[in-house]
C-alpha positions as CSV (number, residue, x, y, z in Angstrom):
1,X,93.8,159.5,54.4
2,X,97.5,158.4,55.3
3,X,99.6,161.0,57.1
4,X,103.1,160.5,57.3
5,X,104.6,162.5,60.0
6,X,108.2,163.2,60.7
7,X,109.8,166.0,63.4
8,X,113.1,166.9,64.8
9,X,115.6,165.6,62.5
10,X,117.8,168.0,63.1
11,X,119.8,168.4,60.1
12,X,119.9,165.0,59.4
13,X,118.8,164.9,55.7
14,X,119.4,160.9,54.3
15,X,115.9,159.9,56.3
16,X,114.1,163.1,55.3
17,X,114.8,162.6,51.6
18,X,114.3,158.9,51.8
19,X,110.7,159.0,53.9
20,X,108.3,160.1,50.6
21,X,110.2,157.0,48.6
22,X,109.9,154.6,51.0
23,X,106.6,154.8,52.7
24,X,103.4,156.2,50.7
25,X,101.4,158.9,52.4
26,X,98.7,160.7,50.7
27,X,100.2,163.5,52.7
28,X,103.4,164.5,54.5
29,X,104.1,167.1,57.4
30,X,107.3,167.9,58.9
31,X,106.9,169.1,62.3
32,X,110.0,171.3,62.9
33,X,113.4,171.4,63.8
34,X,114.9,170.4,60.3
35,X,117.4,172.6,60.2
36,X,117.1,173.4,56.7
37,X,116.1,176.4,54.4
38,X,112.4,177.0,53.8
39,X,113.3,176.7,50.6
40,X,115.6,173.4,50.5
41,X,114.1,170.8,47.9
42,X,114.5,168.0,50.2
43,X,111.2,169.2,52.4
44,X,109.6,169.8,49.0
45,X,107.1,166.6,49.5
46,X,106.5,167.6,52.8
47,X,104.0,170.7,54.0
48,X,106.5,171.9,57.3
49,X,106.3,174.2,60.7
50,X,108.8,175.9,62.1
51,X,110.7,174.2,65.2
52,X,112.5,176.3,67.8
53,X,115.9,175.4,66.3
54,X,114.7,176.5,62.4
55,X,115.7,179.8,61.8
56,X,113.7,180.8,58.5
57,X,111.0,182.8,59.3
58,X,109.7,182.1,56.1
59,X,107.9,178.7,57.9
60,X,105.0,179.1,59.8
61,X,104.6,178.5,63.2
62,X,101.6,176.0,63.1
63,X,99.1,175.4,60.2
64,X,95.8,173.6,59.5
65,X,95.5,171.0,57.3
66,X,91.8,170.4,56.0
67,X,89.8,171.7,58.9
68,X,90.9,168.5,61.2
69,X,94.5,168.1,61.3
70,X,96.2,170.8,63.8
71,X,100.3,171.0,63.3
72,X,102.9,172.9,65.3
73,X,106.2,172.1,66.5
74,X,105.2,172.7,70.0
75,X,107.5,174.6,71.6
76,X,105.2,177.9,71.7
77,X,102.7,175.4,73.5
78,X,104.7,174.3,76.2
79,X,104.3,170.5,75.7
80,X,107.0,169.7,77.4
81,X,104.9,170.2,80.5
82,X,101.0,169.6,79.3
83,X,99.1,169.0,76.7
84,X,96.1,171.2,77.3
85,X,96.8,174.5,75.4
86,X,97.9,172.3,72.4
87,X,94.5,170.6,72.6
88,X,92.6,173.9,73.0
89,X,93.7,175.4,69.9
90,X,92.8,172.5,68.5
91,X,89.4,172.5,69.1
92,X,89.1,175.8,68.8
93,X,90.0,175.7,65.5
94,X,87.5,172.8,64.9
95,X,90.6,170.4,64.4
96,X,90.2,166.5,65.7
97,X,94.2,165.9,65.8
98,X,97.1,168.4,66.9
99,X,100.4,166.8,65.4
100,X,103.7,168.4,67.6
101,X,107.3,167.6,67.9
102,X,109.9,169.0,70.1
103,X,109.9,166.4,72.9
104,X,111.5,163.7,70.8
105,X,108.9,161.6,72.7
106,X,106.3,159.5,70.7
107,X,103.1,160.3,72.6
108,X,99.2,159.6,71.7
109,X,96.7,161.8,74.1
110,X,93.0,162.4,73.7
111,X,92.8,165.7,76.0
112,X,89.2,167.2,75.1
113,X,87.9,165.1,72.5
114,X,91.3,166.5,70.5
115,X,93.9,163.6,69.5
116,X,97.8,165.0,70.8
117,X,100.3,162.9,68.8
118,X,104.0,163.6,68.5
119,X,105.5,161.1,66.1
120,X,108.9,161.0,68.0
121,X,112.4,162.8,66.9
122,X,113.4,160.6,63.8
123,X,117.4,162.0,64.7
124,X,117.8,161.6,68.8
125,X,114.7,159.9,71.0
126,X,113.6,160.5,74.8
127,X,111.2,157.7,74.8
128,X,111.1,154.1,75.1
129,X,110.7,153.7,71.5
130,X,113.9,154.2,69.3
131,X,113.9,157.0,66.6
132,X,110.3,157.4,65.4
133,X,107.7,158.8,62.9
134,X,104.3,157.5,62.6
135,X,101.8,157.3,60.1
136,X,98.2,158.3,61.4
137,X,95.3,156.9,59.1
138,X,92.4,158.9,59.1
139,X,89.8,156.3,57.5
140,X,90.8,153.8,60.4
141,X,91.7,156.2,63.4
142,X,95.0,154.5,64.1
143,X,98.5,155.8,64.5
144,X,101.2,152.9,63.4
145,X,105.1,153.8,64.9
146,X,107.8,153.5,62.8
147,X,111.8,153.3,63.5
148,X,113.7,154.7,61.3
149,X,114.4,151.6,59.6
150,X,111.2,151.3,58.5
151,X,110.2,148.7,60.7
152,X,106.4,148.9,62.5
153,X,107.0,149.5,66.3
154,X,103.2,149.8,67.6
155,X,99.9,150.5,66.5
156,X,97.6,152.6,68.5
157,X,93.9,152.7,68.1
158,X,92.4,156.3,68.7
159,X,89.3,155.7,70.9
């Protein structure tokens, strides 16, 4: 399965609406800090959580997507300092990935047997990558970078 994963835009809304058109993803998450209403048709391709700068409670704060894929924005986990309660929820809900945001750093961890990967901020990066999502394939275990020109930065095989 291809996941297309996308966070802290920011109320930028040309690359969220032009993500599902461009690159095919059996599925699409949104990890938070849109910006926009819950129910704003441009996230209506994308299954979404709610960041610490969205204000609709009517997102959740994390969900589960088939039993193994773990998404949050991260701020209630305190990634910007670890990893490990991320993980733990993870696997405590049985989950092999947790997705997060909020660090506008692209990141892939494997912190007890539980794959961390934050895709980036597609609106203002931290890291040495420029603005970022990334696609995670399921079938092959790898997560491939994207700028948000659509151009492949890195792939990253999960071990």
């Amino acid at each position: 399965m291809k996941v297309l994963i996308v966070s802290d835009n920011h109320n930028e809304r040309k690359i969220i609406e032009a993500l599902p058109k461009i690159m095919n993803a059996d599925l699409y998450l949104h990890l938070g800090d849109s910006e926009f209403s819950y129910d704003d048709d441009i996230l209506k391709s994308f299954h979404c959580v709610r960041g610490n700068t969205d204000f609709d409670m009517q997102f959740k704060d994390e969900d589960l997507f088939n039993g193994r894929i773990f998404f949050t924005h991260g701020h209630l986990y305190n990634v910007n300092s670890s990893r490990e309660m991320l993980a733990a929820k993870a696997k405590a809900l049985g989950a092999t990935y947790a997705l997060y945001g909020h660090t506008h750093v692209s990141k892939v961890e494997k912190i007890n047997d539980v794959y961390c990967i934050n895709p980036g901020s597609i609106q203002s990066s931290r890291s040495e990558y420029p603005e970022s999502y990334a696609i995670l394939d399921t079938d092959k275990n790898i997560v491939t970078y994207y700028s948000r020109k659509h151009q492949q930065i890195e792939t990253i095989e999960l071990k």
